[in-house]
N, C-alpha and C positions, 0 to 999 in steps of 0.2 A: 935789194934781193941778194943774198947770199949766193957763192960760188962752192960753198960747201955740201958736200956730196949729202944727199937724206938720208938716216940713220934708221928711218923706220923701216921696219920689215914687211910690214904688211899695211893695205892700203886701207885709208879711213874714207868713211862716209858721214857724211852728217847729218845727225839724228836731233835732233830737239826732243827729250823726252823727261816726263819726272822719276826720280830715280828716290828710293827708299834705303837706308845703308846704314848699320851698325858698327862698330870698332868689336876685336877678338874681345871680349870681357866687361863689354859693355852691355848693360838691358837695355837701355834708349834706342831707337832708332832716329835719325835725324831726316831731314828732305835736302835733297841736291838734285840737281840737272846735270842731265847726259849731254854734252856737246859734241861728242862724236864716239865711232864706235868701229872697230877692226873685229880681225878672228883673234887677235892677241889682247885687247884690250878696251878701254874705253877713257874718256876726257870729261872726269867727274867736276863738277862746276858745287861750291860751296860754299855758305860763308863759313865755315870751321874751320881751325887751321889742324890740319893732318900732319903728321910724320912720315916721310921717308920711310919705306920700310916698314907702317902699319898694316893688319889686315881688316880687309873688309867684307863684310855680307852684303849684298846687294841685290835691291828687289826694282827692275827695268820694266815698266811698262809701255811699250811703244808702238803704236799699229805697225808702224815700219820692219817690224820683228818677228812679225809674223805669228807668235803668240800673244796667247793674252798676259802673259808674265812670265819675264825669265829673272832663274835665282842663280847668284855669281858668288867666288869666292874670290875677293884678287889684292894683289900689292899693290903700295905707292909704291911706283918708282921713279918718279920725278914729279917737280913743280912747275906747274904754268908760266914761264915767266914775266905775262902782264896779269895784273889784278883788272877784274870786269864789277867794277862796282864797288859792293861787300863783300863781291865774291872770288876767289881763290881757284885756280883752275890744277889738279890732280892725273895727272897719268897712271894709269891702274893697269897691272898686268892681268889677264885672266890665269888664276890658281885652278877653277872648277866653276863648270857650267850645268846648269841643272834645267827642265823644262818643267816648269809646274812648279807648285810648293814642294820648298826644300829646308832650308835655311827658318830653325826657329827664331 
C-alpha cells in the first residue's frame, strides 16, 4: 500500500458494464467494459491499444445508471498500469454527457 496521497478528485464506484466506443474519425465502433465510473470520468477496459490524449464517443449501458443508455464524450488521460488479460485498462475524462441518443 502506498503512502501517497490520492490524486483522484472524485470518488469511483464500480460498475461492471458493456460499453460501445468510437475514436474522433473513426466509423467502427468497437466493445469495451466499463470498470468503474465517477462524475469525472470512467475505467474503459479494452483490448485496443488507445492513445493518451484520443477522443472518444461512448455508448454505457448499465442498470446501475439508471438509464437505459448514457452517450459520453471523453479523453484518455492515462493508462491502467496492469494489463487484465488482452485487456488494457484507460482512464477517460468526461468531455460531455448526453441522456439518450446522442453521439452518431
Amino acid at each position: 500500500m502506498s503512502d501517497q496521497p490520492e490524486k483522484r478528485r472524485f470518488a469511483r464506484t464500480e460498475v461492471h458494464a458493456a460499453v460501445q466506443y468510437r475514436m474522433v474519425g473513426v466509423e467502427s465502433a468497437q466493445a469495451g467494459w466499463l470498470g468503474n465510473i465517477s462524475v469525472g470520468g470512467i475505467l474503459l477496459w479494452t483490448e485496443q491499444i488507445i492513445e493518451i490524449g484520443a477522443i472518444l464517443y461512448l455508448r454505457i449501458r448499465a442498470d446501475e445508471l439508471g438509464e437505459d443508455e448514457v452517450e459520453v464524450t471523453a479523453t484518455v488521460v492515462r493508462t491502467e498500469p496492469i494489463k487484465q488479460g488482452d485487456r488494457f485498462g484507460y482512464g477517460c475524462r468526461f468531455d460531455a454527457i448526453y441522456s439518450g441518443p446522442h453521439v452518431d
